[in-house]
C-alpha positions as CSV (number, residue, x, y, z in Angstrom):
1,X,2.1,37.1,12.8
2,X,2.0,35.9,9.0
3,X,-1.2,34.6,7.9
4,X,-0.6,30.4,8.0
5,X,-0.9,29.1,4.7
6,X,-2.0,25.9,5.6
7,X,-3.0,24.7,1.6
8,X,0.6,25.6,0.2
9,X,2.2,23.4,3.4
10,X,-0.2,20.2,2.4
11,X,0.4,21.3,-1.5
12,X,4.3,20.6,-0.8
13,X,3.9,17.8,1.3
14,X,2.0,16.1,-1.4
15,X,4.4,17.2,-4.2
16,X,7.2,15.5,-2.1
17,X,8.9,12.2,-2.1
18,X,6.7,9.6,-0.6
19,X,3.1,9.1,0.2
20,X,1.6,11.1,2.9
21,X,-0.6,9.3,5.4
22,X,-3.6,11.7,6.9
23,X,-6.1,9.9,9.7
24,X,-9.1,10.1,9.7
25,X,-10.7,11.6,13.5
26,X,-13.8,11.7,14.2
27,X,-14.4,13.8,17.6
28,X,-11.6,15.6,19.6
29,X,-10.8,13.0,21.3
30,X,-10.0,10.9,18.6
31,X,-7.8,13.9,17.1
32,X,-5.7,14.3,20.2
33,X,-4.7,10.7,19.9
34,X,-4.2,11.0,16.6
35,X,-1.9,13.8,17.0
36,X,0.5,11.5,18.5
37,X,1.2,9.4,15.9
38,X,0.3,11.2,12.6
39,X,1.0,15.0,11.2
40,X,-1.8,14.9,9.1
41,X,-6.0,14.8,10.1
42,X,-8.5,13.9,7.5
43,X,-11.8,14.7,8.3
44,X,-14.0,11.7,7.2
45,X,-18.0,11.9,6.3
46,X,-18.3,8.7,7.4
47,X,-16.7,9.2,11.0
48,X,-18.7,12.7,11.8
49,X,-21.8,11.5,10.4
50,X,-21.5,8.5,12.8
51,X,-20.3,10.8,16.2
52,X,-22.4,14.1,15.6
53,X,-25.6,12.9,14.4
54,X,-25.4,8.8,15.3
55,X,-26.6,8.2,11.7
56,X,-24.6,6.7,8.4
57,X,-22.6,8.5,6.3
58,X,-25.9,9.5,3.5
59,X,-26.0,13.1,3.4
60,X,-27.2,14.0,6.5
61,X,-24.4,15.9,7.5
62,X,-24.9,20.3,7.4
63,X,-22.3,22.1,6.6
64,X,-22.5,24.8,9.5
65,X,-22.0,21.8,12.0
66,X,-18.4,20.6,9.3
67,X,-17.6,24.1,9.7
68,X,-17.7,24.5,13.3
69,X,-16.1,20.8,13.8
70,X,-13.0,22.2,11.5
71,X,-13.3,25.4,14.1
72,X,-12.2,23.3,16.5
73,X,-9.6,20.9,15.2
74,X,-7.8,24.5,14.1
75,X,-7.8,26.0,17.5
76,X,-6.2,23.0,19.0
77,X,-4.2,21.6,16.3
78,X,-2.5,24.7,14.6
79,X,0.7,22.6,13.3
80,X,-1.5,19.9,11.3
81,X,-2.6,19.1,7.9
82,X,-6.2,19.1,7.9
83,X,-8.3,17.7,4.8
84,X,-12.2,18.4,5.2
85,X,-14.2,16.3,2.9
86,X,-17.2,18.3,2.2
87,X,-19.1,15.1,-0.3
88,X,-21.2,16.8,-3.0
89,X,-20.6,20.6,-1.9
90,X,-23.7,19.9,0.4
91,X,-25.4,19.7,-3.6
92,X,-25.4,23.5,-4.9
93,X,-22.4,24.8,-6.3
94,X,-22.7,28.2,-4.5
95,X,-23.2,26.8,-1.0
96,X,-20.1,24.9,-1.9
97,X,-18.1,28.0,-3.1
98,X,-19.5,29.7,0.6
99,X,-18.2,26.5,2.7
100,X,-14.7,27.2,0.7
101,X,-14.5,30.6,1.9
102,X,-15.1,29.4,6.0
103,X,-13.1,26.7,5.4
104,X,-10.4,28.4,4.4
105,X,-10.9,31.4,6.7
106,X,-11.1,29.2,9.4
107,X,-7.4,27.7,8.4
108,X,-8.4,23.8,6.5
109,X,-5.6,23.0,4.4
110,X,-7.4,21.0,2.0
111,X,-11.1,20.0,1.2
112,X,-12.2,16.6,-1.0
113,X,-15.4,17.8,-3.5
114,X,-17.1,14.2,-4.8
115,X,-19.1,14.0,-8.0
116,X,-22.4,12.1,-6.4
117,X,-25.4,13.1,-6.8
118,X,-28.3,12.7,-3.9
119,X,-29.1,10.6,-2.2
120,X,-25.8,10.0,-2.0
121,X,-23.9,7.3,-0.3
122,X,-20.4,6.1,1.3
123,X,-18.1,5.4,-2.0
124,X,-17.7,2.1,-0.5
125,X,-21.1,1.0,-0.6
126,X,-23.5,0.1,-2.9
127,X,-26.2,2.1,-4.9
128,X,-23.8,5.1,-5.6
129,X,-25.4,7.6,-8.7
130,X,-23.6,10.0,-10.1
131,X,-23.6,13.4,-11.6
132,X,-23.2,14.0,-15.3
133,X,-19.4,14.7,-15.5
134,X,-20.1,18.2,-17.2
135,X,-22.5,19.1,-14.3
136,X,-19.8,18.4,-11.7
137,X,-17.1,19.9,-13.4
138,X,-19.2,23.2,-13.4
139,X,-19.5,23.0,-9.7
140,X,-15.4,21.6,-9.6
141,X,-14.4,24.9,-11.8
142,X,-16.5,27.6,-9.7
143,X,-14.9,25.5,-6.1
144,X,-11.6,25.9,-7.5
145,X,-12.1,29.8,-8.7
146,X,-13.6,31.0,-5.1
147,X,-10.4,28.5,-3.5
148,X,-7.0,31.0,-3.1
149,X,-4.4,28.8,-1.7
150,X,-6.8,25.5,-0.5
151,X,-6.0,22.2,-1.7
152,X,-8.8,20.7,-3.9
153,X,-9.1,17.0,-4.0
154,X,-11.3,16.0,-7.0
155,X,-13.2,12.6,-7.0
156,X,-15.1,10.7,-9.0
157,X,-17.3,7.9,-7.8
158,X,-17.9,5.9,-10.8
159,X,-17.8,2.3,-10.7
160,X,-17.6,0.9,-14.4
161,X,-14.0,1.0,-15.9
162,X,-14.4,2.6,-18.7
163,X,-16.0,5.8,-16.9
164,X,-13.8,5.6,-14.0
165,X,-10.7,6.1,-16.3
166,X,-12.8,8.8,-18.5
167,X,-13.9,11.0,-15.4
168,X,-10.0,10.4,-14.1
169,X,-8.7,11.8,-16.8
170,X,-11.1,15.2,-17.6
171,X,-10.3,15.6,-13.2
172,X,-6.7,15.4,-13.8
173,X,-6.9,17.9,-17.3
174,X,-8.4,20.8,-14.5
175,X,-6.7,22.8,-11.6
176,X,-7.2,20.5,-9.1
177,X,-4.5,19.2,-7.0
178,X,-5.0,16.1,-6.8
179,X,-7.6,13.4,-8.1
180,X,-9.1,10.8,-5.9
181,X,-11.5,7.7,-7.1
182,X,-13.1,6.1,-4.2
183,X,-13.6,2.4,-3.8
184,X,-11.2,1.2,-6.6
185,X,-11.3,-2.5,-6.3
186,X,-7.9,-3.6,-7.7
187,X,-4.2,-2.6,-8.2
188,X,-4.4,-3.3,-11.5
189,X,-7.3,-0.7,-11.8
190,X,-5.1,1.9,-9.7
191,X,-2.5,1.9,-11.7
192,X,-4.4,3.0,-15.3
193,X,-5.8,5.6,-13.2
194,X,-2.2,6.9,-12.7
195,X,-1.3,6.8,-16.1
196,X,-4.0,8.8,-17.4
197,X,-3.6,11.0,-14.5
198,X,-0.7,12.8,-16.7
199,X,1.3,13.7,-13.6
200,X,-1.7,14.4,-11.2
201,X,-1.1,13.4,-7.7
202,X,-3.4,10.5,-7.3
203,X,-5.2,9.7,-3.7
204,X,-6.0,6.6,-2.6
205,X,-8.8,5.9,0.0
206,X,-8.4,2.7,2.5
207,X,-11.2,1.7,4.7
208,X,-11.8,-1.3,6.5
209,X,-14.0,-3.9,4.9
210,X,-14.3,-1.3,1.7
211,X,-14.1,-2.2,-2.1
212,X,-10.3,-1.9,-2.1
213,X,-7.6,-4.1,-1.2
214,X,-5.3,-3.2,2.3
215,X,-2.0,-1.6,1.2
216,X,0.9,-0.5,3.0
217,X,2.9,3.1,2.7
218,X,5.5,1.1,0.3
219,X,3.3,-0.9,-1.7
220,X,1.1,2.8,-2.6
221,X,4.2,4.5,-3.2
222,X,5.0,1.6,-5.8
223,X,1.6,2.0,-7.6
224,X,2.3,5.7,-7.6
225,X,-0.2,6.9,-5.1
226,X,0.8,10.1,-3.5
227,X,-1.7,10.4,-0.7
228,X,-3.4,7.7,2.0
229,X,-6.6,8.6,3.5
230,X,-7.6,6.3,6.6
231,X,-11.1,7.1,7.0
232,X,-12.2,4.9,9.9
233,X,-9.5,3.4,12.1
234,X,-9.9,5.7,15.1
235,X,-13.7,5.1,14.6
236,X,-13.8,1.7,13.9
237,X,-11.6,1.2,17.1
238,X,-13.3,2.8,19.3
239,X,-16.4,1.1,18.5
240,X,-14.4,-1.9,19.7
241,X,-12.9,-0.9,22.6
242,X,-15.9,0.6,24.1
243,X,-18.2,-2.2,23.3
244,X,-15.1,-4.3,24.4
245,X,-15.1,-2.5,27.7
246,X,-18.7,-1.8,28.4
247,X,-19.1,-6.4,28.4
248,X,-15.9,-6.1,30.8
249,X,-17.4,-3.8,33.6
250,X,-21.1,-5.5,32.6
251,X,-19.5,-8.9,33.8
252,X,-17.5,-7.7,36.5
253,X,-21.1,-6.2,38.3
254,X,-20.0,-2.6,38.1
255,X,-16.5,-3.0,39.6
256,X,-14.1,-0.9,37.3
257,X,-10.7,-2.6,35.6
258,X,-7.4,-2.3,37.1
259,X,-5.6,-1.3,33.5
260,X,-8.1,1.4,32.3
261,X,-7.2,4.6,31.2
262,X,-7.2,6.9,34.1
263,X,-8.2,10.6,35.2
264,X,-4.4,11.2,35.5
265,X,-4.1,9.4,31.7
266,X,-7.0,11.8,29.9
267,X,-6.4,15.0,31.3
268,X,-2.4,14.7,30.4
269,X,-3.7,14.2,27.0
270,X,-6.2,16.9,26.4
271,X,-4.4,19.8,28.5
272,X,-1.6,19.6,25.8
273,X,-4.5,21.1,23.4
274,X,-4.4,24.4,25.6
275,X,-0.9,25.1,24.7
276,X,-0.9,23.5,21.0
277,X,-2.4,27.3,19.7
278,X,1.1,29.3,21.0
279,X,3.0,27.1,18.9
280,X,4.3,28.8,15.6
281,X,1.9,28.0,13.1
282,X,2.0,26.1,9.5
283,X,3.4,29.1,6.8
């Protein structure tokens, strides 16, 4: 069997007419449902910070435990387009370069590298800092010299204009694929990033209650966005449902609801992950 390249199939899809939508998932669970809807995972920060360790998304995360998470989603979903965000490289550019090479071993198709510096925070939140831009470009340059056919996402979190449009610009003049600035607070705003972009397929990150405005598929593909991350739907649902659900059987003294998901209703949906790995892979 040919080795998958799984970076050249999200490197395509990218380059292609359209913006591509990739979910963000949070547990396996949360993948497998996915799967049903989306061809694309995006591994969120924000959503594995909150299931693994129960804390906010503020650098808590260690890389062995992203690694072994990606492990998984691989195994079960062979024939999906799976972008990692790895925040600041977990801070030193060689541990960076040596999460590339698992990742990629392991079969991600892309990974997102941030320019914050610790203690870093959600880029949708407050109280963000910042590397110097030559500092993080050392660390982008070495990431995308160890990388052989992994998408890199390069993103800046600056939050004055001027330095957003600056940092987009010297993102979009290296070899990464594709530039991302998180928490852009306007269209406006999103469309001078594009045109300094010169061509660079620009990313645009939606999360609910974030710095920047709701957008449908059509309206990004109008401002020239080639690439939708959703970093906390299946999170931010299930946070509703089960809290939703947990007041239900609460109030009904114990007594399970008629219209719940059922034995019969999980297992069909996880046994479809045993088979998902004989499938011809991404090439």
């Amino acid at each position: 069997m040919a080795t998958p390249h799984y970076g050249s199939a999200l490197r395509d899809e990218v380059r292609s007419a359209g913006v591509t939508p990739l979910i963000g998932v949070f547990d396996m669970v949360s993948a497998s449902i996915a799967a049903r809807h989306f061809d694309g995972f995006f591994v969120s920060g924000f959503g594995f910070a909150a299931s693994y360790y129960g804390l906010p998304d503020i650098g808590y995360i260690a890389w062995p435990d992203m690694v072994g998470f990606v492990q998984r989603l691989r195994l079960a979903f062979p024939d999906k387009h799976l972008l990692v965000d790895i925040d600041d490289g977990y801070v030193d550019p060689e541990v960076a370069c040596h999460v590339i090479g698992h990742l990629e071993l392991l079969g991600a198709s892309g990974v997102i590298l941030e320019d914050q510096q610790r203690p870093r925070r959600c880029g949708h939140v407050s109280g963000k800092q910042i590397l110097p831009l030559e500092q993080y470009l050392e660390k982008l340059e070495l990431v995308l010299r160890t990388r052989t056919d992994l998408v890199v996402v390069a993103r800046t979190d600056a939050t004055e204009e001027d330095e957003i449009l600056r940092r987009a610009a010297a993102l979009a003049a290296t070899d990464a694929d594709v530039v991302l600035v998180d928490g852009v607070g306007s269209v406006r705003l999103m469309r001078e990033i594009k045109s300094v972009l010169g061509g660079k397929p620009l990313l645009f990150n939606q999360i609910a209650g974030g710095r920047s405005p709701r957008l449908s598929l059509s309206e990004l593909a109008e401002i020239g966005v080639d690439v939708a991350i959703y970093s906390t739907p299946c999170l931010f649902a299930a946070h509703s449902a089960i809290d939703e659900e947990l007041t239900r059987l609460r109030a009904a003294d114990g007594r399970l609801p008629e219209e719940s998901i059922t034995v019969a209703d999980s297992f069909g949906l996880l046994s479809r992950n045993i088979s998902r790995h004989h499938r011809e892979p991404v090439h």
